[in-house]
Phi, psi and omega in degrees: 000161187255130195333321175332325192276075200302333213250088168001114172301330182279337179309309188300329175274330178302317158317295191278348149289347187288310188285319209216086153273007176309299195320313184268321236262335212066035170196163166320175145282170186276336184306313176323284211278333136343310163298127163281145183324173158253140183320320200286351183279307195274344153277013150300298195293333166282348171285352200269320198266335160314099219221350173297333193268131132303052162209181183300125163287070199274124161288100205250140183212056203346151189301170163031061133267003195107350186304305180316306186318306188302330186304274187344285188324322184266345196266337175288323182304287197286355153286350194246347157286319184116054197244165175257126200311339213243001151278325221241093174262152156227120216237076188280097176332286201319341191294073145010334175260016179256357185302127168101008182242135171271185188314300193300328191301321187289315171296349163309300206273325192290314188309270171015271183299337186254033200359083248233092183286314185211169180256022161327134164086348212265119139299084184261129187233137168248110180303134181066020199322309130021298173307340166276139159293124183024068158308237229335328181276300150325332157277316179307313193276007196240267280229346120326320206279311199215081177323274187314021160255149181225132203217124180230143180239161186209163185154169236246323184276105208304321190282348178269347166278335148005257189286003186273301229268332160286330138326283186278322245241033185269108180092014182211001160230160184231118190288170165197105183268146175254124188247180182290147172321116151322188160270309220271311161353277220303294160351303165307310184271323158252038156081031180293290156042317205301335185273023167248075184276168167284158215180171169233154169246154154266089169269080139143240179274025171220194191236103191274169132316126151207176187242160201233179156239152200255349190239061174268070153237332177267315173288001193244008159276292202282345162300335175293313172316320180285299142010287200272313167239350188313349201276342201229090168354316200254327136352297177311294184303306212285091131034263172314272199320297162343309168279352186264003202313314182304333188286276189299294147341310191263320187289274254258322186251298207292311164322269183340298183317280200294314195282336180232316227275346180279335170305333172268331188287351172207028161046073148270134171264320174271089153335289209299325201282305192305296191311310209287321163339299161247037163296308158343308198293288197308330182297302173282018177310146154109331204274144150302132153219182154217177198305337223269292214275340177274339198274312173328296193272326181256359165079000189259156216254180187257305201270021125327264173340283192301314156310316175294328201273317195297321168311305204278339186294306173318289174296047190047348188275357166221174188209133125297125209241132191255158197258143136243176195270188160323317159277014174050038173287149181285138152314080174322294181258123179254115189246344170220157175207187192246149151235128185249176167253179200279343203184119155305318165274029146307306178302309175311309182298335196248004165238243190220196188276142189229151172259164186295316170301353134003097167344296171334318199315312196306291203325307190267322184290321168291322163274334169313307184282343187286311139337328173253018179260317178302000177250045162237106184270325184319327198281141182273066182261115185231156157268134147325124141214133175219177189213092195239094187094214180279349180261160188210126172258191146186166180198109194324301174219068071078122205239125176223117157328106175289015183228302170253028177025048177246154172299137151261346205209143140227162166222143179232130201253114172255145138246032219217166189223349199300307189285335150317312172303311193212085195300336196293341213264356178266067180299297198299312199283306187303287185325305182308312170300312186278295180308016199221333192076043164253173190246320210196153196199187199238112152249143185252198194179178189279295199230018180274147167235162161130186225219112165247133176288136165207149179026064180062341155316093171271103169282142167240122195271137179218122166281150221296345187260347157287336204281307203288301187296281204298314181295334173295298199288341186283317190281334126285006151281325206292273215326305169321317193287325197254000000 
């Protein structure tokens, strides 16, 4: 055998047989099957079936959402479809006995063990892909090499899969990002289903479809909850995990991240300086900043700073939210923006669990819903802030036309029943409505649902944890439809 093969080849097969017990058993392990799906599997999955278009299928993610569990979930569909387990590999790159081989070599051995003649027909998927030295050239010459195969990958670090897969990778790959549990998942996956129902709301003069609750004291239990642990499936389930956060979270996503995979991917040399950096972020999710007070309060130079930042948004973990003025004109110099975390219980993991009375609260109810907003990334989502004389407004979130760069939408994301009461007192949303030619606009609140006239105005007030679930449940209607 040729040296690459530091690791005895039967030992390596022995390894791929260990990864595809399908081969002999016809099914999954049970821990796999056992789980439940994530809503987000059934717009997957026809892309795992597509075989008319030639190309690769990369699974993109932030750690611990589920991306293996979805391989498993799809390599089960097609046993169950009728395909042949002896077509169907899986490969976890990460496995230290695969250093030093590239893709085709691995696939050599899989032909091999199954004395295979060609790979016609064969659904090969790799786990973790990322962990290969220049995947992405490797997979492009597999997706050439071999037209009749359909190879789909998944991995974590999102920014060198990004920019490799949109780079090299042109025409011969199709992304698919798995972003952290929605609320309306999180609902789903834990068999919740029942505090929901279809409703009608009053938005201006009509009446939309939305889904309501027969509880909102319960679901706004369990919205807290989503808050504190929701972003991570397995989190959702566990307990245990649940008393560990700081442990498992912070060890298992945050560590991995910051400590290996951006450091190797773009030679950060002070580590110690990127964690604490963004531990500062997490703490302040939700807060305006700019380069002069983050440079101030963390002791880090801006161009830095602005490199930490471009990083940790490619590895998912913060969403930068950009300013406009009262007319959602771009800001010539952008000198302050918001940083959110991508998922709120990032923040629980790295401090402690906060209740709903809580200070905080507003703050994580604003990454939160910003968070079930990101996984439409194409929407063009900015904040309002202006200063005019002595008045100074803002409005939490602002939606801009990516053609005519005019606002379509605002909302000011409350934790309070106050503005319900005393609607007059949300001045900024009002001023923003008139100077824009709006009729009517969205505030949330802890539990008011309903519709108040002001200056001609119609608001519609929604609590904040139904508001979170219809951006989940709407955005996977879109996605499905398109």
């Amino acid at each position: 055998m040729i040296n690459k093969y530091l690791i005895p080849t039967e030992k390596i097969i022995e390894r791929l047989r260990y990864e595809n017990p399908w081969w002999i058993t016809k099914e999954i392990p049970k821990t796999y099957s056992s789980l439940s799906k994530r809503l987000y599997f059934d717009l997957f999955y026809p892309f795992v079936l597509e075989r008319s278009v030639k190309r690769a299928l990369v699974l993109m993610g932030p750690r611990r959402v589920g991306k293996t569990v979805m391989l498993f979930h799809c390599i089960e569909n097609l046993l169950i479809r009728g395909a042949n387990p002896q077509k169907i590999f899986f490969i976890g790159i990460d496995n230290p006995i695969y250093v030093n081989l590239g893709l085709e070599d691995i696939l050599t051995l899989c032909k091999e063990s199954l004395a295979l003649k060609n790979l016609n027909g064969c659904y090969i998927f790799f786990d973790e892909i990322q962990y290969l030295k220049d995947w992405e050239r490797h997979l492009k010459v597999l997706v050439d090499s071999y037209p009749e195969t359909k190879f789909i990958a998944s991995g974590s670090a999102a920014a060198a899969l990004k920019w490799h897969s949109t780079e090299s990778g042109a025409g011969r790959f199709t992304d698919f990002l798995l972003p952290p549990l929605t609320f309306q998942e999180y609902i789903h996956l834990k068999k919740l289903d029942h505090l929901i129902y279809k409703g009608e709301i009053q938005y201006g003069e009509k009446e939309i479809q939305y889904c309501l609750t027969h509880d909102t004291k319960e679901l706004n239990k369990e919205f807290v909850h989503y808050l504190n642990f929701g972003g991570y499936p397995e989190v959702v389930l566990s307990e245990k995990i649940q008393n560990d956060m700081g442990r498992y979270v912070k060890n298992d996503i945050v560590d991995k991240v910051l400590l290996r995979d951006l450091p190797s991917l773009y030679g950060i040399k002070d580590v110690q300086e990127l964690n604490r950096f963004f531990t500062y972020i997490a703490y302040n999710t939700g807060n305006e900043f700019s380069y002069e007070t983050m440079s101030r309060e963390s002791g880090i130079q801006k161009d830095t700073l602005k490199k930490y930042l471009e990083y940790l948004e490619a590895a998912f973990l913060i969403k930068v939210l950009n300013k406009v003025g009262i007319n959602a004109k771009r800001l010539k110099r952008v000198t302050s923006f918001k940083v959110y975390l991508t998922n709120p219980s990032l923040r629980t993991a790295l401090f402690s669990p906060i209740t709903e009375t809580d200070q905080e609260m507003g703050n994580m109810v604003e990454t939160a819903i910003l968070s079930q907003w990101m996984h439409r990334e194409q929407l063009d989502l900015t904040y309002a802030r202006w200063k005019d004389g002595r008045k100074e407004g803002e409005v939490d979130l602002v939606l801009v036309d990516d053609k005519t760069y005019k606002p379509v939408w605002g909302v000011e994301i409350k934790w309070s029943n106050r503005f319900y009461d005393k609607p007059r007192e949300l001045k900024s949303l009002i001023r923003f409505c008139k100077e824009n030619g709006f009729k009517y606009a969205v505030a949330t609140s802890i539990d008011q649902l309903g519709a108040k006239e002001i200056q001609h105005l119609k608001f519609t007030f929604l609590p904040a944890s139904i508001y979170a679930y219809n951006i989940g449940e709407i955005t996977l209607k879109l996605k499905t439809n398109n």
